[in-house]
PDB file with SEQRES, HELIX, SHEET and CRYST1 records, atoms N, CA, C and O in Angstrom:
SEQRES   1 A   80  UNK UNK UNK UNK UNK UNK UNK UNK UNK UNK UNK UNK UNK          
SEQRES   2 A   80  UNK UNK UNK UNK UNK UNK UNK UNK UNK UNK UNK UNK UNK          
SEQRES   3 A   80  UNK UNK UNK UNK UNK UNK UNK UNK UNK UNK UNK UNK UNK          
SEQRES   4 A   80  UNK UNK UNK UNK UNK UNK UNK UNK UNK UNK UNK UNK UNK          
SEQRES   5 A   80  UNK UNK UNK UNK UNK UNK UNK UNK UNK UNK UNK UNK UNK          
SEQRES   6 A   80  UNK UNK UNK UNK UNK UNK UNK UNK UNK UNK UNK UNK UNK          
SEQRES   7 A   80  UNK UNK                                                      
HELIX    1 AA1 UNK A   12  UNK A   23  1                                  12    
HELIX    2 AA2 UNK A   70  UNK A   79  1                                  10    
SHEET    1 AA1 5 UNK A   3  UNK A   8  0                                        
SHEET    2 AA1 5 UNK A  60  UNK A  66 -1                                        
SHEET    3 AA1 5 UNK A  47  UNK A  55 -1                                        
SHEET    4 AA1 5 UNK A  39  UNK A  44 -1                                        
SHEET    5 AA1 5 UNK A  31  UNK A  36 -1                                        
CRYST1    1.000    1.000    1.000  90.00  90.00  90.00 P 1           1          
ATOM      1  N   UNK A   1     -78.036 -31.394 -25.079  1.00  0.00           N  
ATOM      2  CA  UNK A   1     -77.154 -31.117 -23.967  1.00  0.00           C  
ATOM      3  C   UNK A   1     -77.913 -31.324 -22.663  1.00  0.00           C  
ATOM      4  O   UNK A   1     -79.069 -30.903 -22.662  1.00  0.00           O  
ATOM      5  N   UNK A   2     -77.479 -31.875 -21.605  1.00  0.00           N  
ATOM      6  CA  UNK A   2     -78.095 -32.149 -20.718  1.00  0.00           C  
ATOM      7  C   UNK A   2     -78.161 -30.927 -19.403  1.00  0.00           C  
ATOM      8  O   UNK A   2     -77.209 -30.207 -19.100  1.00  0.00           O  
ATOM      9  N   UNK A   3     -79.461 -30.911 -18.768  1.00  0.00           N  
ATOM     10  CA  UNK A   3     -79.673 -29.978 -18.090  1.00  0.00           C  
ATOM     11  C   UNK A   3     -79.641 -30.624 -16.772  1.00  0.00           C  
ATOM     12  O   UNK A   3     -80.360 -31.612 -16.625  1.00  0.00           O  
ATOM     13  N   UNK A   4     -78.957 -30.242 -15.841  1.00  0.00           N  
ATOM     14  CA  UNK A   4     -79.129 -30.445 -14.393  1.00  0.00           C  
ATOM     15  C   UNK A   4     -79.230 -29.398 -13.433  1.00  0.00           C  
ATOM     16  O   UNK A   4     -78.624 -28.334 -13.568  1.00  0.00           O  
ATOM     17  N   UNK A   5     -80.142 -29.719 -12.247  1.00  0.00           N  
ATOM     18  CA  UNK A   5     -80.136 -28.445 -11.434  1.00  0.00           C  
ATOM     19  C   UNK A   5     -79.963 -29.348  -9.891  1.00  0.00           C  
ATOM     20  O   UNK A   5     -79.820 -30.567  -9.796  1.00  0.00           O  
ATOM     21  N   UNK A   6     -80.015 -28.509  -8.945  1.00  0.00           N  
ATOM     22  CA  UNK A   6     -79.922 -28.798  -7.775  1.00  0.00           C  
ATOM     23  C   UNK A   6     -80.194 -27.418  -6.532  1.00  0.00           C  
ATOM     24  O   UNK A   6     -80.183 -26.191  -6.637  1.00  0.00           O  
ATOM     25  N   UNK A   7     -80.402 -28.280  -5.494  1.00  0.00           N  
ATOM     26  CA  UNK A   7     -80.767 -26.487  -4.521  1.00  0.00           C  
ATOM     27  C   UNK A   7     -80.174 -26.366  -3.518  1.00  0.00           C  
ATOM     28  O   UNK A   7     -80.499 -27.242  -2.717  1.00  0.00           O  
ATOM     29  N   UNK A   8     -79.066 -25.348  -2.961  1.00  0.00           N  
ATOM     30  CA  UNK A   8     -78.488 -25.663  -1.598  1.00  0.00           C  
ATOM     31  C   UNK A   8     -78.258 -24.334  -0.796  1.00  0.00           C  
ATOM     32  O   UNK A   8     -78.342 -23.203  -1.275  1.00  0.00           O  
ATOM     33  N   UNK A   9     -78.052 -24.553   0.089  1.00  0.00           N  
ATOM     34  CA  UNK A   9     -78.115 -23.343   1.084  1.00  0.00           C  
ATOM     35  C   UNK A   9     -77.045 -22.548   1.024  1.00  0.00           C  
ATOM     36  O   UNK A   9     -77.136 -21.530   1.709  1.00  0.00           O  
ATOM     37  N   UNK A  10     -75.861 -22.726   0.294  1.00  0.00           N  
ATOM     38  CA  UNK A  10     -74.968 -21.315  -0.302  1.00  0.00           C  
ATOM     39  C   UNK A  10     -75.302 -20.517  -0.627  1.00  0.00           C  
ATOM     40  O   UNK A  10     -76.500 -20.576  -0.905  1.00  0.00           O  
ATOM     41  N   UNK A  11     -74.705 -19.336  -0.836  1.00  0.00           N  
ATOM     42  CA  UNK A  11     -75.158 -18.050  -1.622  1.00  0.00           C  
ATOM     43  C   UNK A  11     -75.060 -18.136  -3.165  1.00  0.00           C  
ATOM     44  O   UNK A  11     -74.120 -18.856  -3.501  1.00  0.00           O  
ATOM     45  N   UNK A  12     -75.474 -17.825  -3.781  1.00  0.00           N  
ATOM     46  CA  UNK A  12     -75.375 -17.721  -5.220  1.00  0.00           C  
ATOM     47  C   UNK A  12     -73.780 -17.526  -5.305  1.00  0.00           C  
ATOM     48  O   UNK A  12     -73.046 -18.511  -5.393  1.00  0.00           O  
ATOM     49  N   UNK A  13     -73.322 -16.337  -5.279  1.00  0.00           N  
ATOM     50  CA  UNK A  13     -71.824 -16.014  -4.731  1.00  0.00           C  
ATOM     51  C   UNK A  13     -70.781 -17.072  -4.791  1.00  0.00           C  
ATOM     52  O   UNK A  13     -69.903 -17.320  -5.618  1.00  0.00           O  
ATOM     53  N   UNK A  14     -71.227 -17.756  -3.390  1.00  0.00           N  
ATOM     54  CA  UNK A  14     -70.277 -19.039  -3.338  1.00  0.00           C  
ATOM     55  C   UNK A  14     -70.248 -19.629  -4.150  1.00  0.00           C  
ATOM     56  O   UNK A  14     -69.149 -20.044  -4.520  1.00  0.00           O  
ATOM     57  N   UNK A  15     -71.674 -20.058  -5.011  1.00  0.00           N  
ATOM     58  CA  UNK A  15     -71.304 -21.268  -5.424  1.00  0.00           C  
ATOM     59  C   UNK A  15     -71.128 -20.933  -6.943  1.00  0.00           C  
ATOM     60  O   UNK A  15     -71.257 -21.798  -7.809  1.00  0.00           O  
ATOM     61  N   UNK A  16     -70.887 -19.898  -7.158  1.00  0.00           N  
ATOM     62  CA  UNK A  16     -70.086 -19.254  -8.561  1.00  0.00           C  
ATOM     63  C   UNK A  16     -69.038 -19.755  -8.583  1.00  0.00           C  
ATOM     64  O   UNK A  16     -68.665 -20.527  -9.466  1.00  0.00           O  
ATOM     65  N   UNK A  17     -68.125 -19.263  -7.236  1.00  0.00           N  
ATOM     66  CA  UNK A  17     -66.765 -19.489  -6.895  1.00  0.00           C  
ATOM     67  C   UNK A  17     -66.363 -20.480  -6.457  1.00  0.00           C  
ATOM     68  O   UNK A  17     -65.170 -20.426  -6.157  1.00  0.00           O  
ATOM     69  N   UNK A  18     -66.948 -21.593  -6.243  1.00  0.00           N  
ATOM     70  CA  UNK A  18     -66.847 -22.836  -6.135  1.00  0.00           C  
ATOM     71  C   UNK A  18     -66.651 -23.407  -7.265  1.00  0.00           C  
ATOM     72  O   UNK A  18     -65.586 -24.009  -7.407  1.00  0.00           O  
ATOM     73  N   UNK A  19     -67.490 -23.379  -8.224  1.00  0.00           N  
ATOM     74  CA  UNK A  19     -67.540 -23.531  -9.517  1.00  0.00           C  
ATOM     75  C   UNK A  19     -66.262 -23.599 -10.396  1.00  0.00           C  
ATOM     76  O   UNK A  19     -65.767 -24.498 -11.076  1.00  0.00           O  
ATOM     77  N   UNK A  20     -65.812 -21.950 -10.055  1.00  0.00           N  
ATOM     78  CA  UNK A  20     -64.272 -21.366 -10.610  1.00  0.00           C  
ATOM     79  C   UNK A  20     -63.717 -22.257 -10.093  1.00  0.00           C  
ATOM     80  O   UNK A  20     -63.119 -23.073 -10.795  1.00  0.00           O  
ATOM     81  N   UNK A  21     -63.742 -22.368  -8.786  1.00  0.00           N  
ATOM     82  CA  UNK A  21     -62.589 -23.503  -8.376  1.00  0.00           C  
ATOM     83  C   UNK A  21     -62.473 -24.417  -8.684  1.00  0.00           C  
ATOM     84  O   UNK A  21     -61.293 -24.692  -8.900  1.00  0.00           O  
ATOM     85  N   UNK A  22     -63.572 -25.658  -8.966  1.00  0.00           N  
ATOM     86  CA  UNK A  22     -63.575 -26.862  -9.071  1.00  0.00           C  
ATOM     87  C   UNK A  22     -63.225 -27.175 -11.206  1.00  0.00           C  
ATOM     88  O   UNK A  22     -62.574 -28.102 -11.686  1.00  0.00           O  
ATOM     89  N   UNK A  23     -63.934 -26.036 -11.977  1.00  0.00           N  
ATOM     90  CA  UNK A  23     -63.953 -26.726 -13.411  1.00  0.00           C  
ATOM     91  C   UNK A  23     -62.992 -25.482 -13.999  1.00  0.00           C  
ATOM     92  O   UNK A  23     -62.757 -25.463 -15.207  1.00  0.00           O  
ATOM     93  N   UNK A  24     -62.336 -24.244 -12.954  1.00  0.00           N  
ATOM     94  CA  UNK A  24     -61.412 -23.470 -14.182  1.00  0.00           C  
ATOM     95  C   UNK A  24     -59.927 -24.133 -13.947  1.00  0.00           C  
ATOM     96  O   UNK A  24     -59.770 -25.343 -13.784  1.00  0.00           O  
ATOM     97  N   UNK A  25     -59.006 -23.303 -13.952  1.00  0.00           N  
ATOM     98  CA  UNK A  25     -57.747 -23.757 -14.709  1.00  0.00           C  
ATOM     99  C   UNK A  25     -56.743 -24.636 -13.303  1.00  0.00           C  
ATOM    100  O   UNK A  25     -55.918 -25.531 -13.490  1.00  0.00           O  
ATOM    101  N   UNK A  26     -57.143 -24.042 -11.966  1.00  0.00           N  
ATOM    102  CA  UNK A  26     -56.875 -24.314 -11.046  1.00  0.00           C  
ATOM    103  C   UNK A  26     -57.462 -25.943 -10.665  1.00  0.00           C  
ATOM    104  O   UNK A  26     -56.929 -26.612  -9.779  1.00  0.00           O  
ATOM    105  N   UNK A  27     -58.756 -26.493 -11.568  1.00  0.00           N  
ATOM    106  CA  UNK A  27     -59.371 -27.316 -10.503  1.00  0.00           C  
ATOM    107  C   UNK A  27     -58.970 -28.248 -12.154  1.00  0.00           C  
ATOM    108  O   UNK A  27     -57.829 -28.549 -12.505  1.00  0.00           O  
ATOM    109  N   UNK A  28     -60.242 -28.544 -12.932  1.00  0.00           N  
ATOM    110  CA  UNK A  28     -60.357 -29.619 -13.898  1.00  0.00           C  
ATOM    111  C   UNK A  28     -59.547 -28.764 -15.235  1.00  0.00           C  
ATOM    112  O   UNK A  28     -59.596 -29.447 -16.258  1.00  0.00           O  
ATOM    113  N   UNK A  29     -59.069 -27.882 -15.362  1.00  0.00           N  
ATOM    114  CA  UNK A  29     -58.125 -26.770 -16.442  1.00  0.00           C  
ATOM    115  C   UNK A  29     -59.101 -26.210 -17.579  1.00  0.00           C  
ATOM    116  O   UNK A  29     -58.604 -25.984 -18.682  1.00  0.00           O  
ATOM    117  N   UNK A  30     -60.840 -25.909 -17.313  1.00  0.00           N  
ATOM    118  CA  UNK A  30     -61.128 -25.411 -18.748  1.00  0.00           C  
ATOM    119  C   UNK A  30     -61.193 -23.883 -17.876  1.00  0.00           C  
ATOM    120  O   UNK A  30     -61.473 -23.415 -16.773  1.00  0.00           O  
ATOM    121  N   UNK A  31     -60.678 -23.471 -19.362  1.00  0.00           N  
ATOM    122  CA  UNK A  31     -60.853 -21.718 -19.583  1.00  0.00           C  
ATOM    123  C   UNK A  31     -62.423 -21.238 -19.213  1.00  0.00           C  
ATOM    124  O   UNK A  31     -63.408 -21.939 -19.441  1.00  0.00           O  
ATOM    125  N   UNK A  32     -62.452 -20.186 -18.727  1.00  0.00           N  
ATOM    126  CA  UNK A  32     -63.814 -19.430 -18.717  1.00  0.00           C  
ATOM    127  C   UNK A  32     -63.934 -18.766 -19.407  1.00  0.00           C  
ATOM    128  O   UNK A  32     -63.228 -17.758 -19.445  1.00  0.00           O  
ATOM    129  N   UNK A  33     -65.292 -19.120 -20.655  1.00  0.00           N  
ATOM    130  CA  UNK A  33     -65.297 -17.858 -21.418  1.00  0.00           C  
ATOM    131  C   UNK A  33     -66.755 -17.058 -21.648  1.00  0.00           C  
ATOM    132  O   UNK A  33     -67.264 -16.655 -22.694  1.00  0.00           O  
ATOM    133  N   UNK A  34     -67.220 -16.989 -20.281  1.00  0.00           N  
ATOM    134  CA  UNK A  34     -68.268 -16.085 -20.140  1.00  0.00           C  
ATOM    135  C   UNK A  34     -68.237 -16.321 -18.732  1.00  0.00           C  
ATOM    136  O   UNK A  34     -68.003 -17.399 -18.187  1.00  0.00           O  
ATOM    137  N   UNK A  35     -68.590 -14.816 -17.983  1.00  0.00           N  
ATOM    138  CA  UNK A  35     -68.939 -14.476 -16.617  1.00  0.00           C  
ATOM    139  C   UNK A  35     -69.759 -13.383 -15.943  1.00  0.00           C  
ATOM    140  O   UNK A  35     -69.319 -12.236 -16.020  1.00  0.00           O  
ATOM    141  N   UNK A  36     -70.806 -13.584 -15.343  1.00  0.00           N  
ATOM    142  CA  UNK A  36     -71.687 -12.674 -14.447  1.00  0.00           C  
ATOM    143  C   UNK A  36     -72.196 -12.679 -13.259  1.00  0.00           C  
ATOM    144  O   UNK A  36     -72.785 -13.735 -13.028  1.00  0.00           O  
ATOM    145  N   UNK A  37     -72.206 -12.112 -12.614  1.00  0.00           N  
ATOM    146  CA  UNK A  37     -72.770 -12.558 -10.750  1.00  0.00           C  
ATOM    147  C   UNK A  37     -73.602 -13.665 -10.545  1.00  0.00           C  
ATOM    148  O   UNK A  37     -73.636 -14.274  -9.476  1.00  0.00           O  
ATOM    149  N   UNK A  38     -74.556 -14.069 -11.940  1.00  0.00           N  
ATOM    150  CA  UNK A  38     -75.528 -15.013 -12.256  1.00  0.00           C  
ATOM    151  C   UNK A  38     -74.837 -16.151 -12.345  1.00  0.00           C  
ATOM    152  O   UNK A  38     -75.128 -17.120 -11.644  1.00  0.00           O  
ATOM    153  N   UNK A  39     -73.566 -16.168 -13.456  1.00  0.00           N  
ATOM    154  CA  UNK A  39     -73.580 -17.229 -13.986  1.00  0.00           C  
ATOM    155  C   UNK A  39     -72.457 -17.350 -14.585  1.00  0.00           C  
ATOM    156  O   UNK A  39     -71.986 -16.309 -15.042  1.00  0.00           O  
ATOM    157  N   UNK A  40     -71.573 -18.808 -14.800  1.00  0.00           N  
ATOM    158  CA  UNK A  40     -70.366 -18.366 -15.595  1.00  0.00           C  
ATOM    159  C   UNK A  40     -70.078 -20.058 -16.472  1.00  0.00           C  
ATOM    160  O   UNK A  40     -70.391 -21.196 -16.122  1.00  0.00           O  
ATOM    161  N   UNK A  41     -69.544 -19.675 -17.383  1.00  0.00           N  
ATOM    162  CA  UNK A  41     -69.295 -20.558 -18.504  1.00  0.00           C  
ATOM    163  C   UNK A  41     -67.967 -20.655 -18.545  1.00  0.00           C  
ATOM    164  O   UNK A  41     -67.109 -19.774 -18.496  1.00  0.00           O  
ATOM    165  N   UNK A  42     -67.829 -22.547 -18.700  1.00  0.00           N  
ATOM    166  CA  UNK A  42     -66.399 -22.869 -19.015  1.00  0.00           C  
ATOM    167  C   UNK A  42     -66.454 -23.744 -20.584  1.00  0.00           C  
ATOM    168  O   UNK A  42     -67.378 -24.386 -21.082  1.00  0.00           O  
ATOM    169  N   UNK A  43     -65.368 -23.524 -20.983  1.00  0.00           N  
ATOM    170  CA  UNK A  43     -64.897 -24.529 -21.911  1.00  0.00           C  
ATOM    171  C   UNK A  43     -63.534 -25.080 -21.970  1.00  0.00           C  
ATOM    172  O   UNK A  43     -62.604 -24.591 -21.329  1.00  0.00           O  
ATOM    173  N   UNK A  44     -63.435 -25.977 -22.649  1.00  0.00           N  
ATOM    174  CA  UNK A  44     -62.498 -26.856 -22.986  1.00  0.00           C  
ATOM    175  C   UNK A  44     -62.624 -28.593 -23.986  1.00  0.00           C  
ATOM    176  O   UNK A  44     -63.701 -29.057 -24.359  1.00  0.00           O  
ATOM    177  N   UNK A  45     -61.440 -29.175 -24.196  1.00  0.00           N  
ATOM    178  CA  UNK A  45     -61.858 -30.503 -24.579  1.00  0.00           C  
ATOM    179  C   UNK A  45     -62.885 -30.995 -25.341  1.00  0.00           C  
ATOM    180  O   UNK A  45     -63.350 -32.135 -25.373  1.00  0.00           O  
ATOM    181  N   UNK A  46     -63.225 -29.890 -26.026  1.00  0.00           N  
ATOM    182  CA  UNK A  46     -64.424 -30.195 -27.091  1.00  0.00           C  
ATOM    183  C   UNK A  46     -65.962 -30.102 -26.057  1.00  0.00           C  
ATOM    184  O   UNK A  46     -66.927 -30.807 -26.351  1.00  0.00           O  
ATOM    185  N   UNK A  47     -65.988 -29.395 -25.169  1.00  0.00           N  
ATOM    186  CA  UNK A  47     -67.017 -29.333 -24.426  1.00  0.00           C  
ATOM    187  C   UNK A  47     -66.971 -28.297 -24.135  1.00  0.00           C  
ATOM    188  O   UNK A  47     -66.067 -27.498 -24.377  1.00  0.00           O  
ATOM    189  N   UNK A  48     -68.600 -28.014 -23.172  1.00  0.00           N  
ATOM    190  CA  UNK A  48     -68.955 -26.747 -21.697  1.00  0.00           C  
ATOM    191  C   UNK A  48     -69.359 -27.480 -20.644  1.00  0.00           C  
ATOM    192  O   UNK A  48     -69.704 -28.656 -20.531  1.00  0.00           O  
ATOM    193  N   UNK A  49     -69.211 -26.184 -19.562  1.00  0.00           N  
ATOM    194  CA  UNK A  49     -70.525 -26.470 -18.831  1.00  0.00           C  
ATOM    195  C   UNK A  49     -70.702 -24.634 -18.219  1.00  0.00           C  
ATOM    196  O   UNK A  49     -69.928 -23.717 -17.945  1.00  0.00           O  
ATOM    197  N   UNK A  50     -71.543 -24.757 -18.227  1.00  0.00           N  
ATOM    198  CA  UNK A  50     -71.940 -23.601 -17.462  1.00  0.00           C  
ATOM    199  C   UNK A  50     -73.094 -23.739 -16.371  1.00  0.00           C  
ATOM    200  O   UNK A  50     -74.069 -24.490 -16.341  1.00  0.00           O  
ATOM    201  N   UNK A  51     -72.711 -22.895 -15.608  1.00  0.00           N  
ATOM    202  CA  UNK A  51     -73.229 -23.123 -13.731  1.00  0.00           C  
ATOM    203  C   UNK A  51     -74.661 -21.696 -13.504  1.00  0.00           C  
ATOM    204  O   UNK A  51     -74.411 -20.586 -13.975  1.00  0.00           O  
ATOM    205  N   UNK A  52     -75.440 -21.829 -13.093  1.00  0.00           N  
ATOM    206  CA  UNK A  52     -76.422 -20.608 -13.434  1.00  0.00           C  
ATOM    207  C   UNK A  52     -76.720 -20.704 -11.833  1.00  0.00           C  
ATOM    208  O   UNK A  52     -76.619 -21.845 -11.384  1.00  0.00           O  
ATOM    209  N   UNK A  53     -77.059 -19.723 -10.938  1.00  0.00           N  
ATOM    210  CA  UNK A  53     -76.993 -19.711  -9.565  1.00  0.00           C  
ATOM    211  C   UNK A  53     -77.986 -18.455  -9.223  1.00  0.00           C  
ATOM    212  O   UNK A  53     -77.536 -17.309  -9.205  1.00  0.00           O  
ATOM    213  N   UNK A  54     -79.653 -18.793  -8.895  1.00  0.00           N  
ATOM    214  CA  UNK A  54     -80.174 -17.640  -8.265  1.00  0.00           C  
ATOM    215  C   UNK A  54     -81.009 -18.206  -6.681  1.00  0.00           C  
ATOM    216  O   UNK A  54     -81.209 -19.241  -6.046  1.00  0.00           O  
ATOM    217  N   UNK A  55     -81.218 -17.109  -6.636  1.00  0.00           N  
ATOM    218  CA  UNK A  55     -81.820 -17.422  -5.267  1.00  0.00           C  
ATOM    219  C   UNK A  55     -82.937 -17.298  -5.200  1.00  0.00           C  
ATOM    220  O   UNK A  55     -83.436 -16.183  -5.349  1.00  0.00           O  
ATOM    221  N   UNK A  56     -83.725 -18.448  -4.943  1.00  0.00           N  
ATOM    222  CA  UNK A  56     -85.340 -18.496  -4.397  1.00  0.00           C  
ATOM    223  C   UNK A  56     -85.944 -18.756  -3.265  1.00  0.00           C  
ATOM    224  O   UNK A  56     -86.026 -19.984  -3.304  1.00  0.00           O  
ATOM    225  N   UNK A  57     -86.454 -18.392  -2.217  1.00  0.00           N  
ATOM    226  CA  UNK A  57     -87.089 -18.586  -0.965  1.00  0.00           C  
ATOM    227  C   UNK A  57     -85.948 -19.444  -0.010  1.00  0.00           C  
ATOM    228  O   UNK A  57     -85.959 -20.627   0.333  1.00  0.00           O  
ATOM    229  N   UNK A  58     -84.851 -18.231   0.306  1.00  0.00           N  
ATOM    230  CA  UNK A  58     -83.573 -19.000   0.865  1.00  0.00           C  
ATOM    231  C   UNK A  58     -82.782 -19.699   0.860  1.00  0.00           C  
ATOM    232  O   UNK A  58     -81.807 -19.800   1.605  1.00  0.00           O  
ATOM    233  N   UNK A  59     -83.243 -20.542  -0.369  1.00  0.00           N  
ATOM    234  CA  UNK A  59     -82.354 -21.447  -1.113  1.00  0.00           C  
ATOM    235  C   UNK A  59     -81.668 -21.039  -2.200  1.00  0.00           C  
ATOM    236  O   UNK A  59     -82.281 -20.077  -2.663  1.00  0.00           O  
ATOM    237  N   UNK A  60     -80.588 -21.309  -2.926  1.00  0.00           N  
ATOM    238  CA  UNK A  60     -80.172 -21.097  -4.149  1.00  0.00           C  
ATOM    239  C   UNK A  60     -80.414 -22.707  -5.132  1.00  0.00           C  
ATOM    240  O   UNK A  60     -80.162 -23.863  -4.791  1.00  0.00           O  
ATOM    241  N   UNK A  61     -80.951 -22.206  -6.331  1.00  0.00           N  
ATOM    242  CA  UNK A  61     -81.288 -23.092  -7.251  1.00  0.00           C  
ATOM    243  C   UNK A  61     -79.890 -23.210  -8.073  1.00  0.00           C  
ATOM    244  O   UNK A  61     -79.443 -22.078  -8.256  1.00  0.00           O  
ATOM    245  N   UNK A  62     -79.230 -24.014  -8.513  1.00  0.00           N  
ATOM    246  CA  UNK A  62     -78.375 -24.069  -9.263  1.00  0.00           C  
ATOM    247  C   UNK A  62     -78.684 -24.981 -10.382  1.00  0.00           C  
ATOM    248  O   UNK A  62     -79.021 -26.164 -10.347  1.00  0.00           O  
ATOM    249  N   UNK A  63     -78.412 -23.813 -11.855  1.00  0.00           N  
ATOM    250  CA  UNK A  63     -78.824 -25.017 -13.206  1.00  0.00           C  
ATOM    251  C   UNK A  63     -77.352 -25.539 -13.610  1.00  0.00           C  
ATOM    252  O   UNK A  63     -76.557 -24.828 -12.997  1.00  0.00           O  
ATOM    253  N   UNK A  64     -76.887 -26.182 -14.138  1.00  0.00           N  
ATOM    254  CA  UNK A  64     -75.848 -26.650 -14.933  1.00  0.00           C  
ATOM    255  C   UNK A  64     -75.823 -27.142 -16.207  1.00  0.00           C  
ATOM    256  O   UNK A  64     -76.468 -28.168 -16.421  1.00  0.00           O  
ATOM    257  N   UNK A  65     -75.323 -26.722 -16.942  1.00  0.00           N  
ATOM    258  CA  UNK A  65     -75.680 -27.393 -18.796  1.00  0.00           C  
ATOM    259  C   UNK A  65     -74.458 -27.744 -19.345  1.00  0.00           C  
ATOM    260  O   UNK A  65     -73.400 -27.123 -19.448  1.00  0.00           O  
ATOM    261  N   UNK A  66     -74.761 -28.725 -19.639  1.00  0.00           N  
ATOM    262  CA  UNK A  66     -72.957 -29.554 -19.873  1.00  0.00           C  
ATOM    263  C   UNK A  66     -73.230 -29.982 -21.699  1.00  0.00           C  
ATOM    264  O   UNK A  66     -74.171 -30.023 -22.493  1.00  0.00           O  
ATOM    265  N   UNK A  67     -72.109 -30.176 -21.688  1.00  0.00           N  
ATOM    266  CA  UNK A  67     -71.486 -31.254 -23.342  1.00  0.00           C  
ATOM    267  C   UNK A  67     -70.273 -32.005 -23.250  1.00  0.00           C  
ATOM    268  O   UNK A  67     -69.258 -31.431 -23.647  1.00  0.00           O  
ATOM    269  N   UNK A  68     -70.193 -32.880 -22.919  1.00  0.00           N  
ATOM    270  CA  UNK A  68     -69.129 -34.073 -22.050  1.00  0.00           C  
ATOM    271  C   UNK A  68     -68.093 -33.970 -20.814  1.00  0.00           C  
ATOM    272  O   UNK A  68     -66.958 -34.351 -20.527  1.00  0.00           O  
ATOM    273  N   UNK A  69     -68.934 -33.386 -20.371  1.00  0.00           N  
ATOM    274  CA  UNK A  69     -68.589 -33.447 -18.860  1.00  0.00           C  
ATOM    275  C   UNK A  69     -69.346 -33.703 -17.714  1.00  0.00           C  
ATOM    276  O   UNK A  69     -69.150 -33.437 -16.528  1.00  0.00           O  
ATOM    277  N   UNK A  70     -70.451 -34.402 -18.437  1.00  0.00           N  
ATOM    278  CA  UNK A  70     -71.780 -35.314 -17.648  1.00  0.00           C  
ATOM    279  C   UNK A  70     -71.045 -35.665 -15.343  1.00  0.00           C  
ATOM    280  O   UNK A  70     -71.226 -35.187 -14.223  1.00  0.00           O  
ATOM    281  N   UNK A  71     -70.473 -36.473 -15.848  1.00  0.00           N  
ATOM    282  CA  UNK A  71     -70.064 -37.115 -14.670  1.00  0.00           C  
ATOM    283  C   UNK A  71     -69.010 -35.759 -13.600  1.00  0.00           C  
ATOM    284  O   UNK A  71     -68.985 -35.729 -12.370  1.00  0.00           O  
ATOM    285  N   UNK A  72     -68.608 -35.240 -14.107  1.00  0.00           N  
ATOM    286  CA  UNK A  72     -67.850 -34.118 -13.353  1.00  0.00           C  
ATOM    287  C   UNK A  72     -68.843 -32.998 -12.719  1.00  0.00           C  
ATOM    288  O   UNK A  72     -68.726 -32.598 -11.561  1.00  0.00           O  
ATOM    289  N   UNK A  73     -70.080 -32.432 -13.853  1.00  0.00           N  
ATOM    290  CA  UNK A  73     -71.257 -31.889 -13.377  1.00  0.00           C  
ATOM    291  C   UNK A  73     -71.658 -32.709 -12.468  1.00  0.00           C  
ATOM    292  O   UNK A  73     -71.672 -32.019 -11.448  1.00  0.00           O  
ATOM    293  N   UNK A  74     -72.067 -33.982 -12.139  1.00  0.00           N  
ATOM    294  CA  UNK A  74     -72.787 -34.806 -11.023  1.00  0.00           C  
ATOM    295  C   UNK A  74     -71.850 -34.678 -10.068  1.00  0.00           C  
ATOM    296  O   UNK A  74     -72.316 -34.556  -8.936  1.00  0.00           O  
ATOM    297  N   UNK A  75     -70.658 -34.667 -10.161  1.00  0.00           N  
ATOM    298  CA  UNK A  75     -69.834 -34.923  -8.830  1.00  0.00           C  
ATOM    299  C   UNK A  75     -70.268 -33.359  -8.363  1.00  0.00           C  
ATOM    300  O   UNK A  75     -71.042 -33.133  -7.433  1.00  0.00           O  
ATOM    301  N   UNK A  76     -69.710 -32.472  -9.072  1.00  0.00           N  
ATOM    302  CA  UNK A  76     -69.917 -30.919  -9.089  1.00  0.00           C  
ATOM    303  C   UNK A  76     -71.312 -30.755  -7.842  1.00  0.00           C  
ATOM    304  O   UNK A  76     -71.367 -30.271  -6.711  1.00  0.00           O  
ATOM    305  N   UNK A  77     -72.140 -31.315  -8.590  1.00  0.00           N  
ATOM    306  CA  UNK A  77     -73.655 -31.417  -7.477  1.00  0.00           C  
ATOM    307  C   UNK A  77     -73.168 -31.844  -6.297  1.00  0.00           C  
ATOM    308  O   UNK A  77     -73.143 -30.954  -5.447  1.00  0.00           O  
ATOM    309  N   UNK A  78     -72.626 -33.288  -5.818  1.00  0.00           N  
ATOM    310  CA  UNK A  78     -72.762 -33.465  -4.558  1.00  0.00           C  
ATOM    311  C   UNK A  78     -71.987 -32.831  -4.201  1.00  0.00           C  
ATOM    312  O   UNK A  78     -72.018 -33.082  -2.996  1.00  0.00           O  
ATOM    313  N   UNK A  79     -71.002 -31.906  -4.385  1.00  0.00           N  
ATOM    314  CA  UNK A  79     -70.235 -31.091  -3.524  1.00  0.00           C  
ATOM    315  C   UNK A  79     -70.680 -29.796  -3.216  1.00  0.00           C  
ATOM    316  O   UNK A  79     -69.993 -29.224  -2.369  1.00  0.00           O  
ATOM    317  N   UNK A  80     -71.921 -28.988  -3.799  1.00  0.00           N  
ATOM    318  CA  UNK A  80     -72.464 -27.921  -4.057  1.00  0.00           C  
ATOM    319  C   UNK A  80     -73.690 -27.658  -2.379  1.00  0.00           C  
ATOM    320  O   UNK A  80     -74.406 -26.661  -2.288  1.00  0.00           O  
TER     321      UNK A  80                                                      
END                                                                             
């Protein structure tokens, strides 16, 4: 499964809820079936991805771990 990360000046917070927005039922339609201030997991379509969000020296690090939703995680990044 492929691992991607990226680092941006949101809050961890936001970019949880960004997340919700863009891959739950409202944005790309997978269900969430795990959630924590850290981190939250979607599925659907024979896949995941889940979004992991902490904060290091003012930045937030964001991991992402996908299973065919490669290209939606990358878009996911440049909008993050």
């Amino acid at each position: 499964m492929p691992l991607y990360s990226v680092k941006t000046g949101k809050s961890p917070d936001d970019v949880i809820e960004q997340a919700k927005a863009y891959f739950g039922e409202d944005g790309l339609g997978l269900s969430i079936s795990g959630e924590n201030p850290c981190c939250v997991t979607f599925e659907g379509a024979g896949g995941h991805v889940s979004v992991t969000a902490s904060q290091e020296e003012g930045e937030t690090e964001v991991e992402l771990e996908t299973r065919e939703w490669d290209y939606q995680v990358q878009k996911f990044m440049g909008q993050v």
